[in-house]
N, C-alpha and C positions, 0 to 999 in steps of 0.2 A: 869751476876752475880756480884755483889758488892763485893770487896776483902776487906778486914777488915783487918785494919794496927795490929791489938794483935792477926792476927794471919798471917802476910806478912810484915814483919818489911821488913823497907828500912834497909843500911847500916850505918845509923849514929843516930837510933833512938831507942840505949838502948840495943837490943838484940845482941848483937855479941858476946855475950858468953852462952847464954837460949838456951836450945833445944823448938822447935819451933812444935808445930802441927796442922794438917790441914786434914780435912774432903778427903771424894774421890770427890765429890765434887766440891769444892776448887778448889782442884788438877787438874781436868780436865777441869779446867776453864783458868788452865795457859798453858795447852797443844793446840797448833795450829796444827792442821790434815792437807798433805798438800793439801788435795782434799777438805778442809773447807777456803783453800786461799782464801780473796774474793780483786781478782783488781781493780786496779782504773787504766781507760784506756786516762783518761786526767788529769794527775798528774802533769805535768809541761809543759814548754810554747813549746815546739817544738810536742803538742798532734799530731797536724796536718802534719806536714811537711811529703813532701813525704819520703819515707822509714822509718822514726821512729812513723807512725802513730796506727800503731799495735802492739807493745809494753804494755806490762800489767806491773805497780809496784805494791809492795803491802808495807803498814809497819805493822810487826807483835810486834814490841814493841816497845813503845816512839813514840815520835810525827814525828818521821822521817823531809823530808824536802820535802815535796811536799808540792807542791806552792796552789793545789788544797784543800780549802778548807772540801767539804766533801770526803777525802780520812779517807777510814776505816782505824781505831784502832784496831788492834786485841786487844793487851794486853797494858791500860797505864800506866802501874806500872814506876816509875821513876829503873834507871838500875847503871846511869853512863853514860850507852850507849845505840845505836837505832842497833833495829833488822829490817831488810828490806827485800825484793827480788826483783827480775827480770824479768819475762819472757817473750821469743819473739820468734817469727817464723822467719823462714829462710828468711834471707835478710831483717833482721830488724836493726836498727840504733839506738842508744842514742848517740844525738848529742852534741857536746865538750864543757863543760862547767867545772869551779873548785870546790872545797870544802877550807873551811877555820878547818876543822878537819879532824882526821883521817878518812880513808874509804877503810876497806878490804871487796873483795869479793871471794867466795868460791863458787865454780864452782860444782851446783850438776848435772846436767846432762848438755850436748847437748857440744855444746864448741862456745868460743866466739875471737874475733881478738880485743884486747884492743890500743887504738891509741892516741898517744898525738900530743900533738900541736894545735895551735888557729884551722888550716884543719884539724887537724889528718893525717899531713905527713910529723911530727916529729921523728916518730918512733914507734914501734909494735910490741906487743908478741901476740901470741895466746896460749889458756888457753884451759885444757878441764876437764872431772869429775875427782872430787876433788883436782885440782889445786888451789893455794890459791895467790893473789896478794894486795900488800899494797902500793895505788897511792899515792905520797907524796900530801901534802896540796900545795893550790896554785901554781899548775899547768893546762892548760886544758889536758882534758882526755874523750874520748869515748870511744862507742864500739858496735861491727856487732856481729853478728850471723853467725856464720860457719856452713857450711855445710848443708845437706837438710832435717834436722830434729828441732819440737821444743827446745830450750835453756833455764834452768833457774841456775840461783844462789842465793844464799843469800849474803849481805850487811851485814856490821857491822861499824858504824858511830859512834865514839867517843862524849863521853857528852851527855847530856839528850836534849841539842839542840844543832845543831851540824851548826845550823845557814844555810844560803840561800846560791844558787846557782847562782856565777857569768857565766853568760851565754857567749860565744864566740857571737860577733857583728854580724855574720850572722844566728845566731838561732831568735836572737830578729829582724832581718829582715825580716827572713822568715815567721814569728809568724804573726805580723802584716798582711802582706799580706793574710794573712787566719782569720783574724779578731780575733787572741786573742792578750789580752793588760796586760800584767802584771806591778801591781805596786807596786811603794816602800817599800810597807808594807810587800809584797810578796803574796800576792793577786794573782790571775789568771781570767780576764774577758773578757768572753766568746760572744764577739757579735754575732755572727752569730746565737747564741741559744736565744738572743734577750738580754743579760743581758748590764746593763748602766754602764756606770764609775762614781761610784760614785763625786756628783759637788765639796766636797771636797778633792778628792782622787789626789793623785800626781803617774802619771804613775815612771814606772822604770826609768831612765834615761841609754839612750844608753850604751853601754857597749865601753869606752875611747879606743883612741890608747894607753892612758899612763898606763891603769890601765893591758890594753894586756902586756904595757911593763916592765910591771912589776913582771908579773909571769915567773917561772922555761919554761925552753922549754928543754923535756926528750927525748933524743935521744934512739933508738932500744936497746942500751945496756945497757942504764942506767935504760930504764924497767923492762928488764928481769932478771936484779938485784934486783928489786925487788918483784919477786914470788918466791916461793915455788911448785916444780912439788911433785904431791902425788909420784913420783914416788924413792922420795929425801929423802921423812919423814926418819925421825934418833931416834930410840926409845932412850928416856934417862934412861941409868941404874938406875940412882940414885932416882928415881920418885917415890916418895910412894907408886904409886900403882903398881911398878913392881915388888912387894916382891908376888904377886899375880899371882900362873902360867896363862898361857897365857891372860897377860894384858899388852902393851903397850901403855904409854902416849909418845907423838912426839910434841918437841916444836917447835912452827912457829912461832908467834906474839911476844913479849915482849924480858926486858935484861934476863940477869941470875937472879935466885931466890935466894940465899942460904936458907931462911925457906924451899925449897922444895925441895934443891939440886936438881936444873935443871940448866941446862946450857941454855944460850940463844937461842932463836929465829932464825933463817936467819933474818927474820923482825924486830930488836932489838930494835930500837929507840922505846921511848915513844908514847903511842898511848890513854890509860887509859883503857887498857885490854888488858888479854894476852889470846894466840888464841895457843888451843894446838889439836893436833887428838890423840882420845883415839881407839883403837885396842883391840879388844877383841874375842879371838880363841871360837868357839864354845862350848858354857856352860862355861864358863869361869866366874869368880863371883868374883866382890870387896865388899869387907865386909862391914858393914856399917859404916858410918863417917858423920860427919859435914862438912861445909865451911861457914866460917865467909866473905865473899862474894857471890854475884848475879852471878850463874849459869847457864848459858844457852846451851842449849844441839841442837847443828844441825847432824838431824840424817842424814847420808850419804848411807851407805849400811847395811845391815840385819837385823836388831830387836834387841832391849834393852828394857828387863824389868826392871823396876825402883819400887823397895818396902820401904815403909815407915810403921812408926807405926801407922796402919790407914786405910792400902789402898796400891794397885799397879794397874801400870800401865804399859804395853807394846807398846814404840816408835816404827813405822815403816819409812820407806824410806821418807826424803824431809820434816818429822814432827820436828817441833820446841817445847819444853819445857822449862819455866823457872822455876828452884829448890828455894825455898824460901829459906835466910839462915838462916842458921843453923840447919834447918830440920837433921832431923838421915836419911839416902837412902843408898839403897842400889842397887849393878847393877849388872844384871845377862845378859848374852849374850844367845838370846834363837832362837833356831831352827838349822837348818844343818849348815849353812854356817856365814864367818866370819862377826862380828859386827865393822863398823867405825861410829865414833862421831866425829864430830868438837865438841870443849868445848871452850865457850867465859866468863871467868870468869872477875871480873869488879875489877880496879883498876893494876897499875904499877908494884905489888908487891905483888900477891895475898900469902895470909898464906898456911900452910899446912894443908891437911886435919887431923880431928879431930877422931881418931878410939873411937868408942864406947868397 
């Protein structure tokens, strides 16, 4: 379904003070189900390598950074930022490579061992449901699959291109030997399925010793400095939405707000969104409001209904939504047990919400 910008304004194009409406429709057209996930199982250059050969990504909004051409789009609404996932079976690998922007992931089920260094035996946390971690840029970083069940999480990757992935030198060696050839453009070509290099295509160029020595090397502590255990979340008194009995917002991602009196993050540095878990006690209801920012809602545990003037709609478990802004919504926590949201609002400094 085509999203029509007069009624999905971006953030800089007029609307951030218009209440905004939208069909159901619409609406369900920015909602990803997560049993409507669809993977891409050769998304970047280590498809092949043994251990990380069964590994699924997926991007659910913005162009993400896979190397593979046809990886599905769920949603390409420009953000700020890219929504992504993960999943992998037990004993599966994503081999060490860096990012030149932010890249938090949020651990919705299964649990995973995160490893830095060119090997990945720099150092190591392990993560499980709803743990949240923020790799610094330009460092390498992987990661396995714990334990004997499937694993996924979601991704969140700063900027609307959040640019290519510098691969560790023995990914791009191992790649080859299984016949795929990634090039400079960031291209992925596949010979073994018969595809050419194109005659004027310029492959990747090795991945340097100089360019190795030039990224961070994160030792065990300096890791797990940077996560967040769900088990840590800190509700902020001061959060607009906890004038609303049993409602708390928990800030992980960004500095302090004062439009929102919230105190910072654990994750505070700059990233171009702020990454908070919203708590919500059975039946539990935030009145309706605005936000003059892009909204994305990763549902974690229970059910959120979400009503607008127009239409509702009820999140369940691993489902992704993005709230266009400005829109009026409202959140009702529905069924017996408690509601958690991860909430990826876009920008350094997101406003406060807007009560009708």
């Amino acid at each position: 379904m085509a999203l029509s910008p007069a009624t999905h304004p971006t953030p800089d194009d007029g609307y951030r003070t218009a209440n905004v409406s939208i069909t159901q429709a619409e609406m369900e057209a920015r909602l990803v189900r997560y049993a409507a996930l669809r993977p891409c199982t050769n998304a970047f250059i280590d498809t092949r390598t043994p251990g990380s050969d069964r590994k699924e990504n997926f991007t659910i909004i913005g162009p993400g950074v896979a190397e593979n051409p046809d990886q599905h789009v769920h949603i390409r609404i420009p953000h700020g930022f890219n929504i992504g996932g993960a999943r992998q079976p037990p004993g599966c690998t994503n081999s060490q490579h860096s990012h030149e922007t932010a890249e938090v992931f949020v651990i919705q089920h299964g649990a995973f061992r995160f490893k830095t260094g060119e090997h990945g035996d720099a150092g190591h946390v392990d993560l499980g449901p709803g743990d949240v971690i923020s790799i610094p840029t330009r460092a390498f970083r992987g990661f396995d699959t714990l334990g004997e069940r499937e694993s996924f999480m979601f991704s969140v990757l700063g900027g609307d291109d959040p640019g290519r992935v510098l691969w560790a030198p023995y990914v791009l060696e191992a790649a080859r030997r299984h016949g795929l050839v990634l090039l400079a453009d960031g291209r992925l070509v596949d010979t073994r399925r018969g595809e050419e290099v194109p005659p004027d295509a310029v492959p990747m160029a090795p991945t340097s010793r100089e360019e190795v020595a030039r990224l961070a090397v994160i030792d065990s502590a300096g890791i797990a400095a940077c996560t967040v255990a769900r088990t840590n979340l800190a509700a902020a008194a001061g959060s607009p939405l906890a004038r609303f009995p049993g409602v708390a917002e928990c800030p992980i991602v960004g500095a302090a707000n004062p439009a929102e009196s919230m105190p910072a993050g654990r994750l505070a540095w700059p990233h171009g969104f702020h990454l908070r878990a919203l708590h919500l006690a059975p039946g539990a209801t935030i009145a309706q409001h605005r936000r003059l920012e892009p909204e994305v809602l990763l549902m974690h545990r229970g059910a959120l209904r979400l009503e607008w003037p127009g239409g509702a709609l009820t999140l369940g478990v691993g489902d992704t939504l993005t709230v266009p802004v400005g829109l009026p919504r409202r959140y009702l926590a529905a069924g017996d047990t408690p509601t958690e949201v991860y909430v990826v609002r876009g920008g350094d400094a997101p406003a406060a919400p807007q009560f009708s």
